[in-house]
N, C-alpha and C positions, 0 to 999 in steps of 0.2 A: 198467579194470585196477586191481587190488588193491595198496594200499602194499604186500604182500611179492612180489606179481612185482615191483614195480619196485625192491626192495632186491634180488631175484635176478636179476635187467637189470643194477645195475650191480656188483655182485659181478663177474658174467660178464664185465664191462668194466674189474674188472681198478682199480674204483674205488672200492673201500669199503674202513673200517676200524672196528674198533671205537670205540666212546664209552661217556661215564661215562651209566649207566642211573637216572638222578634224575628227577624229576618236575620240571615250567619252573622253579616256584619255589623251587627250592633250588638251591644252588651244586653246580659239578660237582666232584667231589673226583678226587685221583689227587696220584703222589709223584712225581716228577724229581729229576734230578741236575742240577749247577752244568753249565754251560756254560763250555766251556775258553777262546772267542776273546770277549773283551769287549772291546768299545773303551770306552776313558777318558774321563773324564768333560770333561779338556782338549781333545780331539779331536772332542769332537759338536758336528754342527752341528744348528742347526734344522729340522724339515720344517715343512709345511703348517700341522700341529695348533696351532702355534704363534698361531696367527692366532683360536684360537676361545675360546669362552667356557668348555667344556664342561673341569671338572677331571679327567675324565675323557681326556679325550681330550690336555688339556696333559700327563696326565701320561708320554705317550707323544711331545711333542714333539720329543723328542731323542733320540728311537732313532733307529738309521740305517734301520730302514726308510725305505721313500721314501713314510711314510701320507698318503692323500687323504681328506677330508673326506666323508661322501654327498652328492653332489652330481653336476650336468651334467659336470663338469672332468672327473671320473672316468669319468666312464661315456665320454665322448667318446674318452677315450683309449685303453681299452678297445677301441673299436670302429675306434678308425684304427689301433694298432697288433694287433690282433685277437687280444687277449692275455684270459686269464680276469682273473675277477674273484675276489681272496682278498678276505670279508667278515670282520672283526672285531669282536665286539660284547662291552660286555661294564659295567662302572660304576667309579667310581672307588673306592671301597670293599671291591670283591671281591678276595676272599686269592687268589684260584688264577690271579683276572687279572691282580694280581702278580708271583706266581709265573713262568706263563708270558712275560709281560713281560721278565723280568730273565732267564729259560733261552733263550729263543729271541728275541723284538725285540729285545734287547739285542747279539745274537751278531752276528758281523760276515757268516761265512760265510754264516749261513742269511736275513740280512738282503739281502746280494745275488741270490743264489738268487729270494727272492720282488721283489728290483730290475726283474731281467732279465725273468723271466718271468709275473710277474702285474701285477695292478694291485691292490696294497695300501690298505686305505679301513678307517676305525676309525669305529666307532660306539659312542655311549652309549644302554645302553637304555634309561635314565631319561631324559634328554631325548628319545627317538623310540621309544618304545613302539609306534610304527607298521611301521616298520622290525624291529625285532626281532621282532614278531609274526610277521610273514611267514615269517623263515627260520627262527624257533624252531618255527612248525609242519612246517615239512620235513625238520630234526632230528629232530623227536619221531615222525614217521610213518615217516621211514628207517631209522631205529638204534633206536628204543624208552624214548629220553628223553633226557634237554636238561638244558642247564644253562649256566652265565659261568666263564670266558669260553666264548661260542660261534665256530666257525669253520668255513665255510662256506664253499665253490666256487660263482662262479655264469658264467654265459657274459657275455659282453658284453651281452644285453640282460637282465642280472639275474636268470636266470632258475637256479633251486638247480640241482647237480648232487652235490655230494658234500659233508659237510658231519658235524660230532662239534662236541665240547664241547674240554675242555683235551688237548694233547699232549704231552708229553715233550718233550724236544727229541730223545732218542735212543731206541730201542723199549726198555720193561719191562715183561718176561711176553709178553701177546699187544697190548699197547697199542703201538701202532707211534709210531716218532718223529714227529717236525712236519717235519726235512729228509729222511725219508725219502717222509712221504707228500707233501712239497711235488714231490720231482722226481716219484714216479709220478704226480703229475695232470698236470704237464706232460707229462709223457710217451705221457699218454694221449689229453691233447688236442691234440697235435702227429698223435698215429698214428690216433684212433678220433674225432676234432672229429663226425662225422656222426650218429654212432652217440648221442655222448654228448647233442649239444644236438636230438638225436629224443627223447631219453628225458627230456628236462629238458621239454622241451615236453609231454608225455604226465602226467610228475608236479606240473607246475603247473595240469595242466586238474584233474587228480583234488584237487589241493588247491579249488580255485575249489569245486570239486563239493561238497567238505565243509565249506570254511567256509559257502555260504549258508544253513544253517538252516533252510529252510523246513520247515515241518509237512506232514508227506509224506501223513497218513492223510485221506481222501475228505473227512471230517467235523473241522472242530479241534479239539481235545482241550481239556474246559473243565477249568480248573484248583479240581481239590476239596481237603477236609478230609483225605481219605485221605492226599494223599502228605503231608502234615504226619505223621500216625504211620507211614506207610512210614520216611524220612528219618530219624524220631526212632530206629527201630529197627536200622536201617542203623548210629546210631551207637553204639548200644546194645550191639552187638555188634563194633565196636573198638576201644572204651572199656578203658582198661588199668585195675583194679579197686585193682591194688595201689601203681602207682607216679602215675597221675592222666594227661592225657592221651590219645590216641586212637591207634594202632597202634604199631609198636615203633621203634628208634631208626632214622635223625635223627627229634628229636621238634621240629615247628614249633609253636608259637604259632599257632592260628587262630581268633581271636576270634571269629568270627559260628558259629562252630560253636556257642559257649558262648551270645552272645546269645539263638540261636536256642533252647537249651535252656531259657533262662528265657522265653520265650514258650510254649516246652510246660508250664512248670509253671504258669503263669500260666493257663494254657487250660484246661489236664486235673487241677491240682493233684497232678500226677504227683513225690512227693518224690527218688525217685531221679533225675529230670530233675534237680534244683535240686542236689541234690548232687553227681549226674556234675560240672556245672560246679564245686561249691567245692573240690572235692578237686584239680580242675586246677589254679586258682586258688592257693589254697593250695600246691600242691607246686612250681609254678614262683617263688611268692615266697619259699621255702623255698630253691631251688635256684642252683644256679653262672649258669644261664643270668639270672638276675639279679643287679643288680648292689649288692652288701648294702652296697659303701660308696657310691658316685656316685648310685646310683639311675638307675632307667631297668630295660630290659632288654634282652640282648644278642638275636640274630638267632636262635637255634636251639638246642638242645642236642643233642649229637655222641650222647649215650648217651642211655637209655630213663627214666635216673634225675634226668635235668633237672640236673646236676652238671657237665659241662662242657660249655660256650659253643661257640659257636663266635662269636665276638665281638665282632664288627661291631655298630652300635648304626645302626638303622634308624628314622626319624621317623615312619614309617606301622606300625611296630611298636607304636610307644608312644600313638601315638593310638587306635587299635584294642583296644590293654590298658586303657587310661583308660575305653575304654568297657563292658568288662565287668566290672572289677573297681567303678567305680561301678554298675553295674546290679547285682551280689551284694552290694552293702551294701545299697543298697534294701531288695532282697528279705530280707536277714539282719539287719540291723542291724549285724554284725557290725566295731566297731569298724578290725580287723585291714585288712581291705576299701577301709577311708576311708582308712586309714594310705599304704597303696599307692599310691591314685592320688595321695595329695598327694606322692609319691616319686617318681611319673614326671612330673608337673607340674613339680616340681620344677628336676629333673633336664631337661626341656625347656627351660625357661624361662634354666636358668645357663647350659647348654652348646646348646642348637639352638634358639634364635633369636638374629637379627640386629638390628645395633642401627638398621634399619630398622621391627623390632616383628616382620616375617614370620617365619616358622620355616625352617629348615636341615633341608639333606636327611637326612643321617648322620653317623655317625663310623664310621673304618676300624676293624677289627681288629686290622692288624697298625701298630708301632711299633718306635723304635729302643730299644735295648736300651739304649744311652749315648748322653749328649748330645754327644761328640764324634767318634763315628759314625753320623751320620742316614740314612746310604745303609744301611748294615746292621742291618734290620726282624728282629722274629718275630712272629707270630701270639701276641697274650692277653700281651705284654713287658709293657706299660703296666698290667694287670691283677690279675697273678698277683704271689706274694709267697712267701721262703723264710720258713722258720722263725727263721733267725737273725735276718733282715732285721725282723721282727717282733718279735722279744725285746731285738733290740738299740735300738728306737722307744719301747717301753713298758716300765712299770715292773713287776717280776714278777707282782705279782696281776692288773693289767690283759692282760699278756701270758698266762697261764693263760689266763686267761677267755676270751680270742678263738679259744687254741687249741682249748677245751674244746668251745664253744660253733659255730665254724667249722669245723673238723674239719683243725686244721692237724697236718700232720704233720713231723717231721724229715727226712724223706727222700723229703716231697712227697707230693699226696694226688690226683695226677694221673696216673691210667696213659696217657700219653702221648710218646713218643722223643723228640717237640719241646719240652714241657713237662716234661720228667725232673727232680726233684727240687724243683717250683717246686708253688703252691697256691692252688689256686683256692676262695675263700669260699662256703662254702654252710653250712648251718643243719645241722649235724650232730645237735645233738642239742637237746631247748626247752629256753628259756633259763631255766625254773624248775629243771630237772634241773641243767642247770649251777648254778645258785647252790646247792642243794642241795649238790651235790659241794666247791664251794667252803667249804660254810657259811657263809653268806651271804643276806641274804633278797631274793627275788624283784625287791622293787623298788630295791635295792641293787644286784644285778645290772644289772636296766636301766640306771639312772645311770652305771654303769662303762664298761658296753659302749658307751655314748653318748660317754661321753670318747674310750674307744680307739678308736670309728667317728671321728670327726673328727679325732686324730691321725694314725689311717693316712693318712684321707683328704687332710689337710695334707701332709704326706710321698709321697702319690702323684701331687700333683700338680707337685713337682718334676720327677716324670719327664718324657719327652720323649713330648706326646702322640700320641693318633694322628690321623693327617690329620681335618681338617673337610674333607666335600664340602660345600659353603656354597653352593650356588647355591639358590634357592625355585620350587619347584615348586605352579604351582595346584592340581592335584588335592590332594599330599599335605598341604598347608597347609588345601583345606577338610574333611579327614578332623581334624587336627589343635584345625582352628575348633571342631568339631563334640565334640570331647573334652573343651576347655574350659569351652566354652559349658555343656553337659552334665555337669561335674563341679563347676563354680562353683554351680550353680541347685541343686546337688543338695545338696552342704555347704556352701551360704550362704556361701559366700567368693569377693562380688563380685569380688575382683585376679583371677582366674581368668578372667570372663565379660569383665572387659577387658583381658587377652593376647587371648580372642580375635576384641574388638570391634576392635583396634590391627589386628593380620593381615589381616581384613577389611576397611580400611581401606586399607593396606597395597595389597590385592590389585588393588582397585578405584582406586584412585590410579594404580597401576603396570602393571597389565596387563590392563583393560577398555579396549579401544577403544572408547566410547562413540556413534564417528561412524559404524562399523560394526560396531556389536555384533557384538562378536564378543570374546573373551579371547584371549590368549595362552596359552603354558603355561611360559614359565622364563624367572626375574631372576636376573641375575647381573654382578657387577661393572659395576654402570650401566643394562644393557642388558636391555632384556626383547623376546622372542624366539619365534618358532617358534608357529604356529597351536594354540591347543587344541586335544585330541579329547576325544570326547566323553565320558572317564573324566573331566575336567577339569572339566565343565560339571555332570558327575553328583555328583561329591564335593564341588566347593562348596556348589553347592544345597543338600544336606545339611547342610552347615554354616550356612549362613547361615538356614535353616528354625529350626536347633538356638536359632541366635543371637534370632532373634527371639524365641521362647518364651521364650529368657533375663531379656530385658531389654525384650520386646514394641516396639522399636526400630521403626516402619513400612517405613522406607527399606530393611531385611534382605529383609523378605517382597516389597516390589516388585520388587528386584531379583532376587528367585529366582523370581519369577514372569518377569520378560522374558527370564531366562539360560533356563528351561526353554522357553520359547516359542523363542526361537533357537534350540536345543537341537534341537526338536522339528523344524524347518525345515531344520538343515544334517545332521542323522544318520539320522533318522527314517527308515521303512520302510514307508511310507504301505499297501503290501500286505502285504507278509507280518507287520509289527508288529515293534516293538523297534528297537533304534536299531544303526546300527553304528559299531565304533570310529573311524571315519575318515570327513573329508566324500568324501571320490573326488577333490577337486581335484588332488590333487598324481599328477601322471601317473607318476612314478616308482615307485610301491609298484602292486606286482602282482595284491594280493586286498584286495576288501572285507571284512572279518570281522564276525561277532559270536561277544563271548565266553560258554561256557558253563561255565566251569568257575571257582567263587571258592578263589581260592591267596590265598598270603600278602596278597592285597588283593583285598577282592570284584571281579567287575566291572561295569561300568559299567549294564549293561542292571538288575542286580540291585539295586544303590541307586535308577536312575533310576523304577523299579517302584512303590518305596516312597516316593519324592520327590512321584511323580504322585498316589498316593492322598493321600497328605496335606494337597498342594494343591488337590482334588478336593475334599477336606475344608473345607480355612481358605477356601476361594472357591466352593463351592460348583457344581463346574465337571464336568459331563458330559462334557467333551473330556477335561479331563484322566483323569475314571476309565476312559475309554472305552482310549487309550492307555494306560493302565496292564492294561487288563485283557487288551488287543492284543497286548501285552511278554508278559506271563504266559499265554496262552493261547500262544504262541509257543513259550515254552520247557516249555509242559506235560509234550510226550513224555519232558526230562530230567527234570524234576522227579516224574514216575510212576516213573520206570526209579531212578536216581542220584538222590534227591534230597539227598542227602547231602553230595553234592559240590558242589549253589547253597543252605549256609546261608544267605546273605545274601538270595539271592532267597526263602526259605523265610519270612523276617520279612516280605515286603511279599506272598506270600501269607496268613501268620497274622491279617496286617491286613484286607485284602482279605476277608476268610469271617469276623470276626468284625462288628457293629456296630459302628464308632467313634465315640465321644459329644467333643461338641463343647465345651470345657469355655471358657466366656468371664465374663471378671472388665469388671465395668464398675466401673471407675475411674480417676483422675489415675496417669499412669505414675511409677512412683518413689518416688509416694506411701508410707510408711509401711504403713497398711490395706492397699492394694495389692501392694506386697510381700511385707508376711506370707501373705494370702491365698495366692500364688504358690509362697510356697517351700512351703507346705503339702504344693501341687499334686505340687510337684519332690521331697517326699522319699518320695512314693510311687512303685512302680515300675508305670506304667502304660500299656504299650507300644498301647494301641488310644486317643488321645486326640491330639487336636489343642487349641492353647492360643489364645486371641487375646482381643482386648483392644477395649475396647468406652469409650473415653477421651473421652467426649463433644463430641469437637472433630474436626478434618480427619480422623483417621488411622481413624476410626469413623465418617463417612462414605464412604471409601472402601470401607470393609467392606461397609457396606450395600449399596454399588452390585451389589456379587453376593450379598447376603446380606439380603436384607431385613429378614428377622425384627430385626437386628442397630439397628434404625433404634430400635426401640423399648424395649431393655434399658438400664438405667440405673441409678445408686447409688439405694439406697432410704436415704433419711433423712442422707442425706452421709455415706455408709458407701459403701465400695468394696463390690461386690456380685457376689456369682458364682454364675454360671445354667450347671446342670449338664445336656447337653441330647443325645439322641438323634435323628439325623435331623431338625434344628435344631424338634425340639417337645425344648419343658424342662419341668425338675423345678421347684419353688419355691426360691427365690435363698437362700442364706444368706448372712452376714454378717461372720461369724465362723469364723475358724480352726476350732475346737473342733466345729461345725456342720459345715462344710465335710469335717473331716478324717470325720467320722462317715457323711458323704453316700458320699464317696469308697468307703471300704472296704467299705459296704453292696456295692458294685456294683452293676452294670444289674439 
């Protein structure tokens, strides 16, 4: 049966409603009105949520819903009082799951309504990604797209029935309320219970049927060169030419889109590849969705012209930006490039990490407007700035300059109802034009505009922030690892590559069981928690692979070789190949998945592609490429059809079909010689090369145990020495920087 017969099954049951039509990884947008019955802030008492770690879910401890955690409690109860299941999912960050928060959890009326008749349970999608996966595919295949908060009907034994993104609390347009469509499902599950949980049964088989992935064609599909220019052309042709970016607004940030592009130019010397990526580049560090005084970058841009944010500051954002914008200085040289990433390093390093060293999940978007009303938020409050407010901080020619150059206006440079007369910074016009205007010279401008950046930014941060969700999450912490590590080796500024030796430290301290290998995935307030999945075990690896190249550390690559081996053991898909997100133990989630689709963070089978060749690489290991080629031969049929849609997996095919030379420095770690040799390495952009280190002592033994050749390379003359090697046969070792760099650029 077809997901639209089963949308026209529960039509006909009297069970559907509209939802907002986004793609998973973006937020579900829509407008409500204030809710009339609040109860006070003296009169709440505590529920359940009270009791957990998840700041997302405290932040609902005090609604009068009666929220249950996911768990046995819930479902039991569920099943003894034979009452549905409301699922709420959503992050502690998201504006609309505020929104709806304070319109509807917050109302007393419709608070009882779901008392009496459901069983209320709040989930964070960031800690259970496993959870969320499930019923954001039954959104997306009922109603035609998904988004946070999600909300969901399920029967007692969990299984979807009806299900949308944000609601109203009262219907606007054809968007039906939240109490209106709360009593039609009771209503319907009180008169049609038979009806509904046959059809719940019917669309969870059809889901099972589409998540397993299997390669359906007689023969498997071997993954070629071709969909590399398929994929290239795919984006070639959504490529926005004049504002930068790939289709029209909301515009996301999708980094592997752009990595992926510097691997086509790399491959094909295709110049329009390399500039698709700088003009993205470029026009988001230009724009609102960045943040020209804190640094970082904000979650989205609302319009096409990358100009207004939408606000939120995501830690898997800025790790992901770190990586491309260091990969276009590489390839460019381009000072502007370097400048950026030391601005989201930056900005990581002040505001999202812990003073445990790990990194912080996010910061919210919305904030109080006064510090003596914290209950009452707006979205971009903490961000935006009048005209006056600004003239009134700075001295007239500094004030000029920021206007000129930021594009502030007197009456607000925000077309937005929320944002009505307030101004959001972005790079209106270059800063040479402004000093020109001023009469002033260029680097006289800079100097100014650096005063007034640190002014405002002194002055903004009196205001009242916006929430930290502070809990540390493994995955986004070794995406983060991996920016560091990656951005320090690249601009020789070791403090970089130890943020993210600390992290990793950090992680491995606090959430490697080492008695059962196995990780966790979230520290928070003492407690670290909750089984990994296998996004978890794929983005550290990456990171900690990144890390060893860094600072060739032995102990990084051992351990990404054991987490991949575990890895391989509890996700793996010994037949049909690739891994899936979940081990199966937890009998409460419904479908085993793997993902095919890289949104706002690749996933996992797509890093873990690229993880395998490389260790395939530094160990010399036929199981690992074998697996690797098992994952990509798996996901060929998308990658022929959509390759567009797995850039991520599209970089561990580029790797895959090209040779990868094996580039190894024998010498003392830390060494001076050593070093230089290394950062040579690092400031070319060299996406087919594995690094390792040949240190004439333990850590080069171990090498050798998979790497023979490795037994016999050594310093010629008590010179560090680097042997540049294809299919572990080398070139003649040079010595020297200067040699080396010349070897390099020659190419294979």
């Amino acid at each position: 049966m077809s997901f639209r017969t089963l949308a026209a099954l529960l039509i006909a049951l009297g069970v559907s409603a509209s939802c907002g039509k986004k793609p998973a990884d973006e937020e579900a947008q829509g407008a409500g009105t204030a809710d009339e019955e609040k109860v006070s802030t003296m009169e709440r008492h505590a529920n359940r949520l009270l009791h957990e770690k998840s700041p997302y879910l405290l932040q609902h401890a005090y609604n009068p819903v009666d929220w249950y955690p996911w768990g046995d409690e819930a479902f039991e109860k569920a099943r003894r009082e034979d009452k549905p299941i409301f699922l709420s999912v959503g992050y502690s960050t998201c504006h609309w799951c505020h929104v709806m928060e304070r319109e509807s959890f917050e109302d007393s009326a419709i608070a009882r309504v779901l008392n009496e008749s459901f069983v209320a349970i709040k989930v964070d999608r960031e800690e259970r990604p496993d959870v969320d996966r499930v019923y954001m595919r039954f959104v997306q295949a009922t109603t035609g797209g998904g988004g946070w908060p999600m909300s969901v009907w399920l029967t007692p034994e969990r299984r979807p029935f009806f299900g949308g993104t944000y609601f109203p609390p009262q219907r606007v347009g054809d968007r039906p309320g939240f109490l209106e469509v709360l009593t039609m499902v009771r209503d319907r599950w009180q008169t049609n219970r038979a009806d509904i949980t046959a059809s719940a049964s019917r669309i969870l088989e059809e889901l099972r049927k589409r998540s397993s992935l299997a390669n359906a064609a007689d023969e498997p599909l071997e993954p070629q060169v071709a969909f590399i220019d398929s994929a290239y052309a795919q984006q070639k042709r959504r490529f926005d030419a004049r504002l930068g970016g790939f289709g029209t607004a909301p515009k996301f940030p999708r980094p592997y889109e752009l990595l992926f592009l510097h691997r086509v130019y790399r491959r094909t010397g295709d110049a329009e590849a390399l500039e698709m990526s700088r003009r993205t580049l470029l026009a988001m560090a230009d724009g609102g969705i960045h943040d020209q005084l804190g640094g970082g970058f904000h979650r989205y841009s609302t319009d096409a012209h990358w100009l207004l944010p939408h606000f939120e500051k995501m830690l898997y954002d800025q790790a992901q930006l770190v990586m491309a914008y260091v990969e276009a200085y590489q390839l460019t040289g381009e000072e502007r490039f370097a400048a950026i990433t030391r601005d989201i390093l930056a900005y990581v390093r002040r505001d999202l990490t812990g003073s445990h060293a790990a990194f912080l999940s996010a910061e919210d978007a919305d904030s109080a407007v006064q510090p003596q009303h914290p209950e009452e938020k707006e979205e971009g409050a903490f961000y935006v700035w009048t005209a006056a407010e600004i003239e009134a901080l700075l001295e007239p020619q500094l004030a000029q300059l920021v206007a000129r150059h930021y594009g502030v206006k007197a009456n607000g440079n925000v077309r937005s109802r929320e944002l009505l007369g307030k101004n959001v910074l972005f790079v209106a016009e270059p800063l040479a034009e402004t000093a020109a205007a001023l009469e002033i010279t260029p680097e006289e401008a800079e100097r100014l505009l650096q005063t007034a950046r640190v002014q405002l930014l002194e002055a903004r941060d009196t205001r009242p922030r916006p929430h930290l969700d502070d809990k540390v999450l493994t995955a986004w912490n070794g995406l983060m690892i991996s920016a560091f590590a990656r951005a320090g080796s690249v601009l020789r500024e070791p403090e970089h590559v130890q943020a993210a030796t600390a992290a990793a430290e950090f992680i491995h301290a606090t959430l490697w069981d080492a008695g059962e290998r196995r990780l966790l995935r979230r520290f928070r307030d003492g407690e670290a928690a909750i089984p990994a999945y296998n996004v978890d075990y794929a983005y550290l690896v990456q990171g900690l692979l990144d890390l060893y190249e860094a600072r060739f550390e032995q102990r990084w690559l051992e351990w990404a070789r054991l987490l991949t081996d575990r890895q391989i053991e509890l996700f793996g898909d010994a037949d049909a190949g690739g891994f899936y997100e979940i081990t199966g133990e937890d009998p409460t989630l419904l479908l085993r998945s793997k993902e095919d689709y890289d949104g706002a963070q690749p996933t996992s089978n797509s890093v873990t592609a690229l993880n395998l060749l490389r260790l395939g690489e530094m160990t010399d290991s036929a199981r690992y490429r074998a697996q690797a080629q098992q994952t990509l031969r798996l996901f060929a049929p998308q990658l022929q059809r959509a390759g567009a849609a797995l850039p991520a997996m599209m970089l561990a095919l580029d790797f895959q079909t090209t040779s990868p030379s094996q580039i190894i420095i024998a010498g003392k770690r830390g060494a001076p010689d050593t070093t230089e040799l290394l950062a040579t390495v690092h400031e070319r952009f060299l996406p087919h090369k594995v690094l390792l280190l040949a240190d004439g002592g333990e850590a080069q033994k171990r090498l050798a145990a998979d790497i023979p050749l490795l037994e016999s390379l050594t310093m010629e003359s008590g010179h560090a020495t680097v042997y540049v090697c294809q299919n572990y046969a080398c070139q003649l070792p040079v010595t020297t920087g200067e040699a080396l760099a010349e070897l390099l650029d020659r190419g294979p």
